[in-house]
N, C-alpha and C positions, 0 to 999 in steps of 0.2 A: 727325673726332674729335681733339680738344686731350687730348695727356697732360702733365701737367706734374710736376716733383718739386724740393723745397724742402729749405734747410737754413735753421736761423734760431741767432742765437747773443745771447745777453745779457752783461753785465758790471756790478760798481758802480760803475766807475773805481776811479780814484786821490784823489779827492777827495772822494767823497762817502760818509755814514754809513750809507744806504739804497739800494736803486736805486726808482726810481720809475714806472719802463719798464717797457711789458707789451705780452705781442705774441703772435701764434696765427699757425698754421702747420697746416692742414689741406688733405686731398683738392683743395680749389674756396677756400678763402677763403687770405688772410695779410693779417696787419695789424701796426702797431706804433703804440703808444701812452706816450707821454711827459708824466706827469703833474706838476701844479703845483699845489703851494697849501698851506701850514702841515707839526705837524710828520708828520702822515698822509695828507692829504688828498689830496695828488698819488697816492700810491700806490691808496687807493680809486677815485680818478676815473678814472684807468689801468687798473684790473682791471673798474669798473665800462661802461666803453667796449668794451672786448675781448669781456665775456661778453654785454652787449645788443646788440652788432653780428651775433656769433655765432646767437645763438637767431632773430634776426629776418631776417637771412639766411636762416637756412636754408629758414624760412619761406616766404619770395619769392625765389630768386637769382638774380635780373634784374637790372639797372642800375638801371631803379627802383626796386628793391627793397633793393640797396643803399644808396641814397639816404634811403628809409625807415628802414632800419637805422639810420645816423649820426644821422636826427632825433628817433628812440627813444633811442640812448643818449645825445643831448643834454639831453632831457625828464629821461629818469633820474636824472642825475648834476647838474643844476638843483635836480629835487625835492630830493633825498637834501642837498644843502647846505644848500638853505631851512630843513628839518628837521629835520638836526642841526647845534647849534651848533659845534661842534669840526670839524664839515666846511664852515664857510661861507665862499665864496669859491674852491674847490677847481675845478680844470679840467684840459684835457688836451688834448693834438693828439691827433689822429687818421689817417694814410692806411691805406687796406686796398684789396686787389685781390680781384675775384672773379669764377671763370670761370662765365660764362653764358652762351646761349643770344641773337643778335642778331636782330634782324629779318627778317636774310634767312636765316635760317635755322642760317647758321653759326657756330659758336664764336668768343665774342668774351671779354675781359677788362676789364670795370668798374673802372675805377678813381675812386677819391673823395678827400677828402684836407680836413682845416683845421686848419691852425697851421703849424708849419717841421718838422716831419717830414717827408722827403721821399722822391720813388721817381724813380729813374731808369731807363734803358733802354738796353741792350748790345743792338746790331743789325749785323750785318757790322764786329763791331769795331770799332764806334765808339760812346763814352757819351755819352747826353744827357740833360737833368734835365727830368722831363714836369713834374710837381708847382711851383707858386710857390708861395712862403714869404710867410703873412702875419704880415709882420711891417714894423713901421715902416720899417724902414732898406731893405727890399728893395722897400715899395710904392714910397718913391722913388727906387729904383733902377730900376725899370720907369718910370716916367715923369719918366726922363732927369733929377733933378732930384743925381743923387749917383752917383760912379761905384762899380762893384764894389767896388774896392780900398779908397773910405771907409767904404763899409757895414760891411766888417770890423772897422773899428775905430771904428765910430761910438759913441755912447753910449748910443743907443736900439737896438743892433742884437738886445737881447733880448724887447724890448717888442711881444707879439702885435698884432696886431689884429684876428685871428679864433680861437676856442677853442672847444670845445665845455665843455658845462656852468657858463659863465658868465653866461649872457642864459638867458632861456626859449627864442630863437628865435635860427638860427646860417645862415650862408650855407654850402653845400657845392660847391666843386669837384669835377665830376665828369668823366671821359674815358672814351672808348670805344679798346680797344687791341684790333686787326687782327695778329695776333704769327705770326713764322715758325717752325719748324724751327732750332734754333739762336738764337733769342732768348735773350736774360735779365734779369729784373727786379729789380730790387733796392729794397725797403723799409727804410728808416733812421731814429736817432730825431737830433738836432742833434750828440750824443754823436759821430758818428761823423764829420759834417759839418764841426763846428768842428775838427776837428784832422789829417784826411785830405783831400785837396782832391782835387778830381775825376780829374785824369791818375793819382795813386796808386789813386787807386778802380777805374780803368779796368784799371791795371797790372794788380791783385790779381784782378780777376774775370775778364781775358785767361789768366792762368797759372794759376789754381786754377780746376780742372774740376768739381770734385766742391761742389756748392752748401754742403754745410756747412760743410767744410774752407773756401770762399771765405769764408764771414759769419763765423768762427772765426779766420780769416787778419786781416780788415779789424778787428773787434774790438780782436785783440792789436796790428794798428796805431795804432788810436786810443790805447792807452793806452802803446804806447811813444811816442808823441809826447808824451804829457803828461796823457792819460784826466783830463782836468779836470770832467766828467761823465759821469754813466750813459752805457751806448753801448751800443745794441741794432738789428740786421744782422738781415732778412729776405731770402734769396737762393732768387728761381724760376727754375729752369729750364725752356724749353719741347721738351721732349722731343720732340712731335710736334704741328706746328701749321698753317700756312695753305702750303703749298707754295709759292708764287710767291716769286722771288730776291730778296737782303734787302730790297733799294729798295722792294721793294712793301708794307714792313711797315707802319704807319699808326696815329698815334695822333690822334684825336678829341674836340677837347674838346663838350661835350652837357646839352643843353640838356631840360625837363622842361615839358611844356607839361601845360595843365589835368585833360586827360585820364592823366597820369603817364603819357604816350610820350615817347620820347626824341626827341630832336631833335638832329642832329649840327651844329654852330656851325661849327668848320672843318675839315672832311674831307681828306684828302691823303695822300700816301707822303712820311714821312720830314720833316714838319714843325718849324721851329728851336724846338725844346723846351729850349733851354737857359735862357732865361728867358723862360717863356710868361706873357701877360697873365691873368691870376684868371679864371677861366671859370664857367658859368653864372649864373643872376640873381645882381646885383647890389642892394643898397639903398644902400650907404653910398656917396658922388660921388666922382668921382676928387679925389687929392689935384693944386692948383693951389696958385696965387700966393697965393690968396685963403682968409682962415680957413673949416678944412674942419672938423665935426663927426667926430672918429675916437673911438668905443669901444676904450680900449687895455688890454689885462691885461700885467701882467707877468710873466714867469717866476718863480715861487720869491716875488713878492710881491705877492700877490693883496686886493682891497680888504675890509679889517677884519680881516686875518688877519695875525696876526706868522709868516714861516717864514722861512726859512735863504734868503740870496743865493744867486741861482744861479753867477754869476760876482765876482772880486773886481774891485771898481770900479763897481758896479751902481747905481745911487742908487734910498734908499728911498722915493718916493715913485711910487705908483700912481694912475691916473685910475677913482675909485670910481664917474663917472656918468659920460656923454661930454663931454668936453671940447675946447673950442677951443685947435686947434692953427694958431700959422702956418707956414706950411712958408718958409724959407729957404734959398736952396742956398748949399751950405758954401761957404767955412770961416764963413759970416757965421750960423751957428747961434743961435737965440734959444732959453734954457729957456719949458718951456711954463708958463701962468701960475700963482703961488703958492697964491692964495689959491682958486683953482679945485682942488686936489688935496689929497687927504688921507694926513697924515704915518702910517708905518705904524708904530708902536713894535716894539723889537727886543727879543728877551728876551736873558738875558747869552751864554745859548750863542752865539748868532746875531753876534752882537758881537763874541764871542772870535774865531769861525771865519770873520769876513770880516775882520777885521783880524792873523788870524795870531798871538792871544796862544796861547802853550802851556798846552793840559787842564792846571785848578787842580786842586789834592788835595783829594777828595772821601773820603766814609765810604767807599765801594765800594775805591778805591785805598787806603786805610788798614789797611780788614781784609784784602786783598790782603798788605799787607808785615807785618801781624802774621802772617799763618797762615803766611810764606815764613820766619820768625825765630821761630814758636813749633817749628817740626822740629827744627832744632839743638837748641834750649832744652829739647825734652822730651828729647832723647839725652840731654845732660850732666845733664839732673836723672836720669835712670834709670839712667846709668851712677854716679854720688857714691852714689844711695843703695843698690845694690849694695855700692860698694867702702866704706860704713859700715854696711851694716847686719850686723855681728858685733863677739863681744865675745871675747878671751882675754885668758888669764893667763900672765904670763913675769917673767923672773928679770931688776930692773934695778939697776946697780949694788949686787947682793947683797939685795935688796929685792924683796918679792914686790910686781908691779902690775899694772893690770887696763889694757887698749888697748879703744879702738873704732875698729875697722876692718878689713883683711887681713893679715895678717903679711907684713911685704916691702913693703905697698903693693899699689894696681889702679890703674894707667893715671895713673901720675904722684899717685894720689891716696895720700899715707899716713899709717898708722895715728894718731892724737890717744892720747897718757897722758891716760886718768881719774882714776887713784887708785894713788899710790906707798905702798902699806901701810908699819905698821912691823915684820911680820915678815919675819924674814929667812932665809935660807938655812940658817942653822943650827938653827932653828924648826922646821927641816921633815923629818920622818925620811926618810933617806938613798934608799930608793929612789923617791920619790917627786921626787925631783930632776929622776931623767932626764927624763919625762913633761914639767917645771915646761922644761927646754931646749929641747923640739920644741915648746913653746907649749901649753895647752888650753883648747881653744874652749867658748864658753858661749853658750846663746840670750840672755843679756838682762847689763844691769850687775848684776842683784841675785842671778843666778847666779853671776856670778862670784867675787862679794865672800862671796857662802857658801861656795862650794871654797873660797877661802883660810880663813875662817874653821875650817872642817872640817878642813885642814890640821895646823891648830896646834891643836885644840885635840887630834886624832889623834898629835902630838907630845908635849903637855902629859900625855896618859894612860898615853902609853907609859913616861915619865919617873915618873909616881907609881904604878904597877903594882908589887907587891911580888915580887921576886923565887922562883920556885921551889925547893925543895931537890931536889938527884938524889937519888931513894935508891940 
């Protein structure tokens, strides 16, 4: 009995607007998927890989059946392009592990794999990379035509040469893994690859025990190094697996003959998996001296589709049919031919964000900094018409006049003269003074200017009122 237990971790990086990476982590299966292709289509082809690997699995979880799985969601995510235009051209790597049932009866681990998504292998504390990367700069990297260290920095080193959901029909790498007591496996998408290099990977999965806590550790290292892409970390542990000492542990590359049995290609303990040759059937010839037919997608620029570089310095052109490529070993590098490739147009985003101009000012940013300058603006409009909305009457320069505003002022705001009457102080009978000193308030201008009215003419009566006799 195989128990095993996973942690899996995702990121968007530092650079990018989406993440596009999708990955599953159950009981028997884990997978990670790394999508390409316009401004959605990598994220569909990603999700749409994940969940038909998933159901068709669980169907068969056999090695064959896995195998099945990858050419069901190849099928799927083909159709789904064909069909809709805003997905055409869309793709995605794929590796996923699944524990099954072997021939001889015991527990074994399916592994499958196409594009540069990789899985590597922690066995008596040492990492090795079971998975090859198809992709141009590493096919000639296996057949000695370019060493490691140019592949890094080659100009083709994003350029697949295998994807799922780009052809109707897709080659699968598959392997048969023999795992012990203390293994660990780990599924990655390039995210994590381009910026962590294998001894740090090794570091991180020697010192973190705990699987999530590792693909959560390796994560935040990718993105302190520069998280220039998505990065997405599947970490299995084998809790309990094949008892013989680690040297006996054994990974298999596996072959599918007519009758869908497996067939093991090269069987052994501890085989140099660091760069293994592309395993089972082949159709496309090895790359040679001589012009080779290579089917290439590009990452992030898929044929007829405008989508965002996946790296700066990428060149926009893709191989929409196969193309004749000559292989040169560097530095005498030849571009592949012109007039065989189709120019991909860019829209302005795309433009901006490969060449680093800074987000122009859009409506979005505009109502942004009105609604952040209408707050202020509605304070001091609610605070003025407060400190104006009243009216009184007070004594100026011995002159009755009317203010709008607060008596004293609000908040720096004060009072406006409306109206300097020409009655005066002496107009006004005597006790109605004091009242005219402390100010009196009136709701409107046309109140006001009646009190004073009222006023005087309350003076004028008292002044023609005829006096009483005592008797």
């Amino acid at each position: 009995m195989t128990v095993l237990r996973s942690g899996l971790a995702t990121d968007i990086g530092r650079a990018r607007e989406s993440n596009e990476d999708r990955a599953a982590a159950s009981d028997t299966l884990f997978a990670v998927a790394d999508g390409m292709g316009g401004a959605r289509g990598g994220e569909v082809a990603a999700r749409m890989a994940i969940e038909t690997l998933q159901a068709a699995y669980e169907r068969n979880p056999t090695i064959a059946g896995l195998r099945e799985a990858f050419v069901a969601a190849n099928g799927a995510i083909w159709e789904q392009s064909v069909r809709v235009d805003g997905l055409r051209g869309m793709g995605t790597t794929l590796t996923a592990a699944g524990l099954s049932v072997g021939a001889d009866g015991r527990d074994v681990i399916g592994l499958a794999n196409v594009g540069d998504s990789r899985a590597y292998l922690m066995s008596g504390g040492a990492i090795k990379q079971i998975t090859a990367d198809h992709s141009l700069a590493e096919e000639r990297v296996r057949h000695g035509e370019m060493t490691e260290a140019e592949a890094e920095v080659h100009p083709h080193r994003h350029i697949l040469t295998r994807a799922l959901g780009v052809a109707p029909e897709v080659d699968i790498d598959l392997w048969e893994l023999h795992l012990h007591t203390g293994d660990r496996l780990l599924l990655c998408s390039d995210g994590l690859t381009n910026e962590v290099n294998v001894e740090q990977i090794g570091q991180v999965l020697r010192s973190e025990h705990d699987p999530r806590k590792a693909a959560r550790s390796l994560v935040d290292r990718a993105n302190a190094n520069g998280g220039s892409d998505n990065v997405t970390v599947v970490v299995v542990d084998i809790l309990v697996g094949e008892e013989e000492p680690p040297r006996s542990s054994s990974v298999a590359r596996v072959s599918l003959d007519e009758a869908g049995a497996t067939r093991l290609e090269e069987p052994g303990p501890n085989p140099p998996v660091d760069r293994p040759a592309p395993a089972g059937p082949r159709t496309q010839p090895p790359v040679d001296e001589d012009a080779t037919t290579i089917t290439t997608v590009h990452r992030g620029l898929l044929p007829a589709v405008a989508s965002p570089a996946a790296d700066a310095g990428e060149e926009l052109f893709v191989a929409a049919a196969p193309v004749a490529i000559q292989t040169i070993s560097p530095p005498e590098y030849r571009e592949p031919e012109r007039e065989r490739l189709t120019p991909v147009r860019e829209t302005r985003r795309e433009r901006r964000l490969r060449l680093g101009v800074p987000r122009r000012i859009t409506v979005r940013v505009i109502l942004f900094f009105l609604l952040i300058l209408a707050v202020p603006a509605g304070a001091v409009a609610v605070v003025r018409w407060y400190a104006m909305d009243n009216w009184y009457v007070a004594i100026d320069h011995g002159n009755l006049a009317v203010y709008q505003g607060r008596p004293g002022g609000f908040l720096g705001i004060q009072p406006k003269l409306l109206d300097r009457t020409d009655v005066t102080t002496k107009e006004v009978l005597a006790f109605r003074l004091r009242d005219l000193r402390r100010t009196v308030t009136e709701p409107s201008l046309q109140a006001a200017e009646r009190y004073i009215a009222n006023l005087h003419r309350e003076f004028v009566a008292q002044q023609n009122s005829t006096p009483l006799t005592r008797l």
